[in-house]
N, C-alpha and C positions, 0 to 999 in steps of 0.2 A: 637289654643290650648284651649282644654276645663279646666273647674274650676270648683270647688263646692262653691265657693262664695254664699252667697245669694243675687239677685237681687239689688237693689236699688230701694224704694219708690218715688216719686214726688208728693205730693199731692200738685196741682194745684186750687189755690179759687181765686174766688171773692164775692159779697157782695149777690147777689140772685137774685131770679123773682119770679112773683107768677106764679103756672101751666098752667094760662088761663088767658085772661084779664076779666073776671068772675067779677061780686063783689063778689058773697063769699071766691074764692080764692085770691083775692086781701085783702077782710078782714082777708084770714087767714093767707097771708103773711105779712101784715102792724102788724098784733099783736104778731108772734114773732120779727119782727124788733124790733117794738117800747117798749116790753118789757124788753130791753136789759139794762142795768145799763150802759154799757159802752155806747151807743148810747144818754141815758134822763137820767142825774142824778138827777134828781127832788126827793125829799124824795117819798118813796114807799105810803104811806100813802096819799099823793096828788096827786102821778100822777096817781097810776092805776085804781082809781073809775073814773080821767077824762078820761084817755084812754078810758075804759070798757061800762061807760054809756055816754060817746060825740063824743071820737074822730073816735072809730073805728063803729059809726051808721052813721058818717059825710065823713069822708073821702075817706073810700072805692071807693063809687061812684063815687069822683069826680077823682080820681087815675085810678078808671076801665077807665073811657072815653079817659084817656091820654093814656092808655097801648093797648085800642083798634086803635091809631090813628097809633101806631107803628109795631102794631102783622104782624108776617110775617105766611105765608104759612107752616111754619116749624116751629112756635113758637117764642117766644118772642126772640126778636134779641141780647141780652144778652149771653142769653144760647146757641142760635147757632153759635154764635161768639165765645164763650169761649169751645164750643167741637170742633172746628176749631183749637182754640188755641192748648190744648191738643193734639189735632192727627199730628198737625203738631211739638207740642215740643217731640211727642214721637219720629219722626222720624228725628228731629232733632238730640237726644239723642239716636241714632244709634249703635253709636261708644264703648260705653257701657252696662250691663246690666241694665237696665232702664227700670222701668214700671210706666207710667202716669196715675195718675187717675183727675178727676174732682171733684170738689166740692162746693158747697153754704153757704158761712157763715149762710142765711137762706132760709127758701125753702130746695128745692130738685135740684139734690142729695146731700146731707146733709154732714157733713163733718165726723159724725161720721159712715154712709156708707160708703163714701171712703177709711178711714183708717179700715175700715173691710175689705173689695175688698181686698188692699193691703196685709194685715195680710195673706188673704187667699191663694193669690198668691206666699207666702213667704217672703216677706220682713223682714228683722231686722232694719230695718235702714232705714226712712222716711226725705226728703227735702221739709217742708212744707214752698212753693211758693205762700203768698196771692199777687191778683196782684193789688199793691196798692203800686206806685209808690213812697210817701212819706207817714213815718210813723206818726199814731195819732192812741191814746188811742182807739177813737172811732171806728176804725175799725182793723189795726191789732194789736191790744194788744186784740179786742173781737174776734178774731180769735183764736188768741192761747189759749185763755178760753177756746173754743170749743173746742179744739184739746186734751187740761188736762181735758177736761170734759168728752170725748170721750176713755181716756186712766186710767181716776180714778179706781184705785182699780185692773190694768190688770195684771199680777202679770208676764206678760211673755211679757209684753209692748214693740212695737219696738223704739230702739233710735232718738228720733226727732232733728233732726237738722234744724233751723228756721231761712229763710227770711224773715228781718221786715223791710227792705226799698233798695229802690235803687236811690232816688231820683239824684244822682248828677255822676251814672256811666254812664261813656265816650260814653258809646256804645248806653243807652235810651238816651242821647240829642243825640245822631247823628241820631237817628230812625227819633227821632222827628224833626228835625233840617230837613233831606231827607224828609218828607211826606210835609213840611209845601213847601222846593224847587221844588218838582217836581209839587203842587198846581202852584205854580206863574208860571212853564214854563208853564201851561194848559190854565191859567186864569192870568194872570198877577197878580202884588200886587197892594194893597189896600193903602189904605190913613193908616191905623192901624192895625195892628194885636193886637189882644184881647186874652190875656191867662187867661181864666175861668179856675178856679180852683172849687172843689166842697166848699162848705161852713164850717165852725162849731161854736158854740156860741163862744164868744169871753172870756167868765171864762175859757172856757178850756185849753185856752192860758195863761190867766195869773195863773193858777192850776201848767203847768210845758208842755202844751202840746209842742212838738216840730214841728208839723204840718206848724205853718204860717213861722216860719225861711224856712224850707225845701220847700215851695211852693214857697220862693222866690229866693232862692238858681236856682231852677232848672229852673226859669223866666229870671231868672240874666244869667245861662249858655246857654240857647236857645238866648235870645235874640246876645250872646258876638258869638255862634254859625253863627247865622244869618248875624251879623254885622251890628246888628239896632242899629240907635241912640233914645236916652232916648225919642223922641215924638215921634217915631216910632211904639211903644208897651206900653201894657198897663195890669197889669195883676190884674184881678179881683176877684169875690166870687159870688157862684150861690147859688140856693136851701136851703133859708134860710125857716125856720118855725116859726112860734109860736111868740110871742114876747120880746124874749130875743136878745140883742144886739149879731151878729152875723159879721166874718168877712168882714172890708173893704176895697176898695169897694164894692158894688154891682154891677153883672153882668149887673142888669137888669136899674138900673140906670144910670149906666156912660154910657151903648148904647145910650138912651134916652138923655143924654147930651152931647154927643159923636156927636150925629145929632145937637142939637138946636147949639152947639158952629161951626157949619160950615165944622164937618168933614163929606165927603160923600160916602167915601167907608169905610168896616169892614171886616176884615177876621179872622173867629173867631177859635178859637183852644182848646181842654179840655186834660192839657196834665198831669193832673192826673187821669183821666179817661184810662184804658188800654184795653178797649173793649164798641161800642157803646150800648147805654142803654136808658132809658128813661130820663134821663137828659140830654143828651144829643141830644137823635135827635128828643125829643119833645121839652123838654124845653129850648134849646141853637138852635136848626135849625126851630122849628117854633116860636115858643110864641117870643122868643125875637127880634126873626128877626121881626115878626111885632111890636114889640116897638122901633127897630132901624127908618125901614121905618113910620112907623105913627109920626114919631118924626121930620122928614123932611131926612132921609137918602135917598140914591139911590141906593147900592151895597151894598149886604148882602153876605159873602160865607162863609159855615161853612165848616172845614177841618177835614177829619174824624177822628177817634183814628187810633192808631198804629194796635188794631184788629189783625189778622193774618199776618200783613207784614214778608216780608223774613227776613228782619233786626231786626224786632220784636222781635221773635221768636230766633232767632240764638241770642240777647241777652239776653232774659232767658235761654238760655240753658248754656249759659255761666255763669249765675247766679248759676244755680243747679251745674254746674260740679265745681264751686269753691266754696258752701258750703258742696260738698259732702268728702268723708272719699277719703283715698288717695288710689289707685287700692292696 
């Protein structure tokens, strides 16, 4: 039966890449990251002269060599992961009129491209899906920035309806919970399973952020999933910067004591991570893997994200069809 309905938007995000593993394009994606208020709240007046004349002549470089160790034949493993995602949640979202787009909190394609795409395709009515399995200030509260940034002033603006977590629905621990079983039927288990979380300063947390509850929430329901007992699992914090007290543990520490205390297998997991990136299959499958082993380990297995799984996928779609408007 035909309709004149309009569509249904999905703008689908996550956090970004730079276009090339380049140093300029790594500089020029590190400097809208790091310019971001919700990312460094450091007063404006101190942080962006060090940004400006230290951080982005210093670190570029050392980001390019890590983005080169990862670049695949089709670009940065990010974005081709996340247009996997999208083609598969469009055709997941079949069953209704649904039109998926992609987008970059930063970088390209940018998010206030996407919700043009959308616009122009007819949409009234957007489901904006960042995939960020628990919520924090620093990333989806600066998404929907972008989103009112993107819509300020539209005076014909379509109705946003907003995904800001899912960290504790049924359907991502059972993703997670299948990816980590069907690893052990391949590879058996390990002495630990390691749930890396990404990091954030620790003010942010006592500020009001809700981030470290919800990372552990969703540690608490994989591990009760798995049916590990409390020395079983371990859940920790990666990608810290700078020197502000950031959350603990640290990933990269407790591997390193993980080994000297006698444990000799790891199997590691980033299950806020929803698409592999450079945190993860540089910095959780190599750099740390050799601080497990340089530490006296002997089994290192990193387990990859959820990425395009069929279970993935099929539960964000379930995500979108239950914040969308009713047919």
């Amino acid at each position: 039966m035909k309709t004149n309905k309009a569509p249904i938007g999905v703008l689908l995000t996550n956090l970004g890449t730079p276009d090339s593993p380049g140093v300029a394009d790594v500089r020029r994606y590190l400097k809208e990251f790091l310019s971001d208020r919700r990312v460094i709240n450091t007063p404006r007046l101190i942080w962006l002269p060090l940004l400006h004349l230290l951080i982005l002549n210093i670190r570029p470089k050392h980001s390019a060599r890590a983005y080169q160790k990862i670049w695949t034949d089709k670009g940065s493993p990010l974005l081709v992961i996340s247009q996997q995602q999208a083609a598969a949640l469009q055709l997941a979202l079949s069953d209704r009129r649904y039109i998926v787009e992609l987008a970059m909190r930063y970088g390209t394609p940018s998010i206030r491209a996407g919700i043009e795409s959308l616009k122009q395709k007819g949409v009234k009515e957007i489901v904006v899906l960042p995939l960020y399995p628990q919520f924090s200030h620093t990333t989806t509260s600066s998404t929907r920035d972008a989103v009112d940034s993107a819509l300020k002033g539209d005076l014909a603006a379509p109705e946003i309806r907003f995904i800001d977590q899912y960290f504790d629905h049924p359907d991502y621990i059972g993703a997670l919970a299948c990816s980590v079983q069907e690893h052990w039927s391949r590879s058996g288990r390990a002495d630990k399973l390691v749930m890396s979380f990404h990091g954030i300063p620790e003010d942010y947390i006592v500020a009001g952020d809700p981030y470290l509850k919800q990372c552990q929430q969703t540690a608490r329901l994989l591990s009760d999933a798995l049916a590990l007992n409390e020395d079983e699992w371990l859940l920790t914090f990666q990608s810290r910067v700078g020197r502000k007290e950031w959350l603990r543990p640290y990933t990269d520490k407790s591997l390193q004591s993980l080994a000297q205390s006698g444990t000799r297998s790891v199997q590691l997991i980033c299950p806020g991570f929803s698409a592999d990136c450079l945190e993860t299959l540089e910095e959780i499958e190599v750099e740390n893997r050799d601080y497990f082993i340089e530490a006296g380990g002997e089994r290192y297995e990193y387990i990859p994200c959820l990425n395009a799984r069929a279970d993935h996928v099929q539960m964000l779609a379930s995500l979108v069809r239950e914040a969308s408007p009713s047919p």
